[in-house]
N, C-alpha and C positions, 0 to 999 in steps of 0.2 A: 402792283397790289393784286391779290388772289384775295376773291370771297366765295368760299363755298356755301353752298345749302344743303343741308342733306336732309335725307327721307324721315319727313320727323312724324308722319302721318299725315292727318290735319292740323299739325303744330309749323312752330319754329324753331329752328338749330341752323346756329350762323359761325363759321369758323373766318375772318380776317385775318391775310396776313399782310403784314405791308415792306414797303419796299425796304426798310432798316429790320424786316425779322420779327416785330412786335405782332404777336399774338391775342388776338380780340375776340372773345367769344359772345354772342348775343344772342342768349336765351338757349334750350339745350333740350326741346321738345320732352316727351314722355321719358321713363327711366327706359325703355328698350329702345330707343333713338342712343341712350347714350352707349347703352351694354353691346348694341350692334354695329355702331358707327363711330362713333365719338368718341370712345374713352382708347380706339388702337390711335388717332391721329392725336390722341393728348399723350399717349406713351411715345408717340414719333418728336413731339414738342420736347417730351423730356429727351430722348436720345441724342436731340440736337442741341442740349445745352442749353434750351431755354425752358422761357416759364408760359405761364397764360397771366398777360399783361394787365388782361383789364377781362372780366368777367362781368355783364352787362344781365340782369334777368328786368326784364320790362315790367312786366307786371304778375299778379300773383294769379297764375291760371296754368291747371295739370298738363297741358300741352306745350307749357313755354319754363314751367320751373322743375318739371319731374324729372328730367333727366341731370339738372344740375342738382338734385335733393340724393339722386345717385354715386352722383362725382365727390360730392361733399362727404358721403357715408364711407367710400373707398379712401379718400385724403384721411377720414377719422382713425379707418382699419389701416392705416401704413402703406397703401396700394403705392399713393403717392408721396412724396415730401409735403410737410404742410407749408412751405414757399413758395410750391408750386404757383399758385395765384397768388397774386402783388396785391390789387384791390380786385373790391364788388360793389357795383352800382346797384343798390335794390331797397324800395322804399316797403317800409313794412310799419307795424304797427309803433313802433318806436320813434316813427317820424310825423304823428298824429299831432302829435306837442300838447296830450291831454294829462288834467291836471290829477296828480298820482299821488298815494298814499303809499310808502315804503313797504308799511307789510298788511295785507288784506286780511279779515275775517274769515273764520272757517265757512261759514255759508255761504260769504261770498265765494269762498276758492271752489266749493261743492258746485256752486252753479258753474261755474267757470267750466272745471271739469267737466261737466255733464255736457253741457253745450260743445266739450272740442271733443269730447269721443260720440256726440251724436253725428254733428259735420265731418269727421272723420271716417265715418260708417259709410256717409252719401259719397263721400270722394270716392270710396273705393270701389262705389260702384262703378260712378264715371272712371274709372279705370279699367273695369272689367268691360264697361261698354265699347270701347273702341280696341278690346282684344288684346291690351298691353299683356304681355307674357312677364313682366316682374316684379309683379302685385305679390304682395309676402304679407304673412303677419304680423312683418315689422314695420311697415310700410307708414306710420303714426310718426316719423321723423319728419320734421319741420325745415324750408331753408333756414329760417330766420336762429331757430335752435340749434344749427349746422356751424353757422357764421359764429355765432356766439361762442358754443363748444372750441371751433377751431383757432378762433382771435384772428379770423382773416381781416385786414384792412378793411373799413366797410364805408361807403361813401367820405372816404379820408380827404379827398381832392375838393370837395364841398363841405370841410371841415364840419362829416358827421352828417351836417343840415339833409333836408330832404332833397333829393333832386329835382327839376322843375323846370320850365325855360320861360323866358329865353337866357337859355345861360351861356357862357365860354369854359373849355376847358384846353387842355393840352396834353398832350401825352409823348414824348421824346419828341419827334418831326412832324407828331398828326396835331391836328387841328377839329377839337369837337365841338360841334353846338348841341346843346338842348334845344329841339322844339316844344315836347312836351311832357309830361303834365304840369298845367298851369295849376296856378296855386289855389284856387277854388275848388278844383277835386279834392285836396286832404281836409279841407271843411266838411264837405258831404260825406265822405269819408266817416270822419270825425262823430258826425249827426248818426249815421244810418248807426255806427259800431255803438255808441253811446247808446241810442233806443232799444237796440237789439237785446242789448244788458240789464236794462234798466227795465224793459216788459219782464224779464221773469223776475229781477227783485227791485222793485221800485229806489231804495236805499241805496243800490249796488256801491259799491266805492270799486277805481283803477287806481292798481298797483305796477310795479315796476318788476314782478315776479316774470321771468320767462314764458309762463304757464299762457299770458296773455298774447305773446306775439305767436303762441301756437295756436291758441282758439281764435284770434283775429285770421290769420294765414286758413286755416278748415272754413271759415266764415268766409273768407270770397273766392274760395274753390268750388263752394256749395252754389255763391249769389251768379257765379261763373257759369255753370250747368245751367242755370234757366236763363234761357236765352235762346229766341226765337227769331233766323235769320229770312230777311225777304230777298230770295233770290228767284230769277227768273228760270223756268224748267226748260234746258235744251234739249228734249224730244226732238223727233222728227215732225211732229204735229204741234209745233208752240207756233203761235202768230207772231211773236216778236222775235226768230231769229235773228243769229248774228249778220246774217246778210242783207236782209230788210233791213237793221238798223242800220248797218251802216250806208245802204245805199238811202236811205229817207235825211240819213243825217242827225237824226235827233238822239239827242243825250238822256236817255231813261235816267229818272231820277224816283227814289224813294225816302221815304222820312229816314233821317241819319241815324244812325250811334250812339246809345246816352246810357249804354251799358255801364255799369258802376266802374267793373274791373277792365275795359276796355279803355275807360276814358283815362285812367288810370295809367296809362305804358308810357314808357318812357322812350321818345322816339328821338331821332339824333342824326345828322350829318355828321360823317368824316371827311377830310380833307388830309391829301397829303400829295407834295410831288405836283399839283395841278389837277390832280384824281379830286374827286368829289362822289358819293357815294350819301345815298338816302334811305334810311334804315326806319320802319317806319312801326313795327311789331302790331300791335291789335289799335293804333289810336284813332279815334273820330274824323271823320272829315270835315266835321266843323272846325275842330281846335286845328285839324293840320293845315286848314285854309287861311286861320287866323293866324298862327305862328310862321307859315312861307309869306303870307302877304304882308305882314310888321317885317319881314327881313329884305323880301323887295323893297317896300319903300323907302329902307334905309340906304338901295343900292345895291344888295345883294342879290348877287345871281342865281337864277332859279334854272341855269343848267349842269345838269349831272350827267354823269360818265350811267351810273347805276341806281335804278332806282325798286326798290321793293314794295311792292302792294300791301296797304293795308289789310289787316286780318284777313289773308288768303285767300283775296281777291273778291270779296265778298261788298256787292254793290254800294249799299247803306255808309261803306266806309271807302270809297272811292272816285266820287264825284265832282265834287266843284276844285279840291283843291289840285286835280291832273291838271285845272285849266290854266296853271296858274305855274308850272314845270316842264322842263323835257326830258330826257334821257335818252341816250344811246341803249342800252338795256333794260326791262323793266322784267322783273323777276314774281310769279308767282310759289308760297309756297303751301302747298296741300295736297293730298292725295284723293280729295272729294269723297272720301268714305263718310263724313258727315257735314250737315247744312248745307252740302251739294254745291260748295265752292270748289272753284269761280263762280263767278255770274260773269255771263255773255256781256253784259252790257258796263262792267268793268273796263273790260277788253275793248268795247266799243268808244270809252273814255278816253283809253292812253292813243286810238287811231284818231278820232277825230279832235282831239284839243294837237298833238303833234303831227298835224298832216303832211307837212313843205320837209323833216326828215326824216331821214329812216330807222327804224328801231327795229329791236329784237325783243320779241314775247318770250321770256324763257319760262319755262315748267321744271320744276325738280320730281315730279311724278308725271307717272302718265294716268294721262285725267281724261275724261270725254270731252271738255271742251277744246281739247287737241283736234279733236274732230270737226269743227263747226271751222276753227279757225285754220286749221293746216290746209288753205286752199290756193294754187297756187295764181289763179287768175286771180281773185282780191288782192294777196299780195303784192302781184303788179300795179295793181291800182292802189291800194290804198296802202305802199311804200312800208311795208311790214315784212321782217321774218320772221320764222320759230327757233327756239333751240330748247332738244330737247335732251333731257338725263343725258348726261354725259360719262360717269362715273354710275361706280357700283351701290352708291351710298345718296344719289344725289345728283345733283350740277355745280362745275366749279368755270367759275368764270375769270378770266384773266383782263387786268382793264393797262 
């Protein structure tokens, strides 16, 4: 089994491939993650005869669905075959289960409208912000609008239903679990979209018109942007470096993740071969403490070959539930151009909850807290490597 990560910014873009050839993509960072990385090793999928198996988008946020909203728009224009992708895992506003009126009122559709070209306007800023070079004036295409357009298989393996965990699935010789999201986030869900609609026209009625899984999708790209991370500053002058932490010992801990569209991602084990791999995208560290602890106590083994950091290593989302796993490689992915992920005391997590073996910190960027941690006296002691970009595009690890 190969999992690559590639340069997806401050996003995610995850290509699996596994020992039988099946093709797994999860999530596909900004549209230039896929124009410069991604879309030549999905044209090497086609040369080889295959497809992309299973196409995963976690949750609805411009650094984890922009570049599949790009692949989808090339499958539209003919780039690709539209077989190319078998299914897609991605919960959207069709999976709220709210109750709908077939065909809406004009005032209602006018709000509607106004509200997805208003969010629509803030998205493209958050595009411009982090420098994406493939922001168009067409850029107002939706995934959800994509799926539809294209008739790709869409959560078919969950006949339709929302996805959530704890669930099972299968895929040829793999073996997948849902950890999350629990099914409490599509109620809040539910509430916030409901309000949202209902402050500008009290009466509002939901319809089954496309128009709404575009203006739900701009609505938590926008709730997405605000979002204020507590991460620790690794200057040369911070009190709590990595090295004091880890020699004090102590686990910094800060109030968790209860970000809407965070809590929201859909996070997942594979298994294949005796491989076990932990894919974890933007979700909470409450809910991912909850769903590894219900699976321990069932007897399930909380040791992985691979494990991936919650939302790019960003502390709030990477605490209690390290204490509770191991791995042989633990993967960050970010380039820290914004919320100045990692935090050091992430990192301080994955060494002190697996002290007795040895693990690999791997980075798909070079990041400053390359710095803090590339030390090689620690590493003696506190039984740690790095590995760093290995590839032009990224880090591709072999398990």
């Amino acid at each position: 089994m190969k999992v690559k990560f590639f340069n997806a910014k401050n996003g995610d873009a995850i290509h699996l491939v596994t020992d039988t050839e099946k093709n797994i993509l999860l999530d596909m960072g900004y549209p230039e993650t896929y124009s410069k990385y991604m879309k030549k090793h999905i044209m090497k999928i086609c040369d080889d005869n295959h497809k992309v198996d299973l196409l995963v988008i976690s949750h609805i946020d411009q650094d984890h669905i922009g570049g599949a909203i790009s692949f989808l728009r090339d499958i539209s224009k003919n780039e690709f075959e539209r077989k190319i992708v078998n299914e897609i895992w991605h919960n959207s506003y069709r999976h709220l289960n709210l109750s709908q009126v077939k065909n809406i009122g004009y005032e209602d559709y006018k709000v509607l409208r106004t509200l997805k070209e208003n969010f629509e306007a803030e998205n493209r800023k958050e595009l411009s912000s982090v420098g994406d070079k493939e922001i168009s004036a067409k850029q107002g295409s939706t995934l959800a609008g994509l799926i539809y357009k294209l008739g790709i298989s869409w959560n078919e393996t969950f006949e339709g239903r929302p996805i959530s965990g704890i669930r099972k699935a299968s895929l040829g010789g793999l073996n997948i679990t849902i950890l999350t999201p629990n099914l409490t986030i599509f109620e809040k869900l539910k509430r916030f979209w409901r309000n949202e609609l209902l402050t500008l026209k009290f009466d509002f009625q939901f319809g089954e018109d496309e128009l709404f899984d575009d203006a739900y999708e701009f609505y938590l790209l926008n709730e997405a942007v605000v979002e204020n991370d507590v991460t620790m500053n690794i200057s040369s002058d911070t009190v709590d470096k990595f090295q004091d932490l880890l020699e004090s010992g102590i686990n910094k801990e800060v109030a968790g993740d209860r970000s809407i569209t965070n809590t929201s991602s859909i996070s997942l084990i594979i298994e294949e071969n005796g491989k076990r791999v932990l894919l974890t995208a933007d979700a909470t560290d409450e809910d991912l403490y909850d769903a590894l602890k219900s699976l321990s106590n069932k007897g399930v083994s909380m040791d992985f070959d691979l494990i991936k950091l919650s939302h790019h290593g960003a502390l709030k989302s990477n605490m209690k539930w390290l204490s509770i796993v191991t791995a042989k490689y633990y993967v960050i992915s970010t380039d820290s151009n914004k919320h100045n992920h990692p935090d050091v005391g992430s990192i301080v997590h994955v060494i002190i909850n697996n002290k007795e073996n040895h693990k690999t910190i791997c980075f798909n960027n070079y990041v400053k807290t390359i710095e803090e941690v590339n030390n090689p006296v620690l590493m003696e002691i506190y039984n740690y490597s790095i590995l760093l970009p290995n590839q032009d595009w990224g880090i591709e690890i072999e398990l």
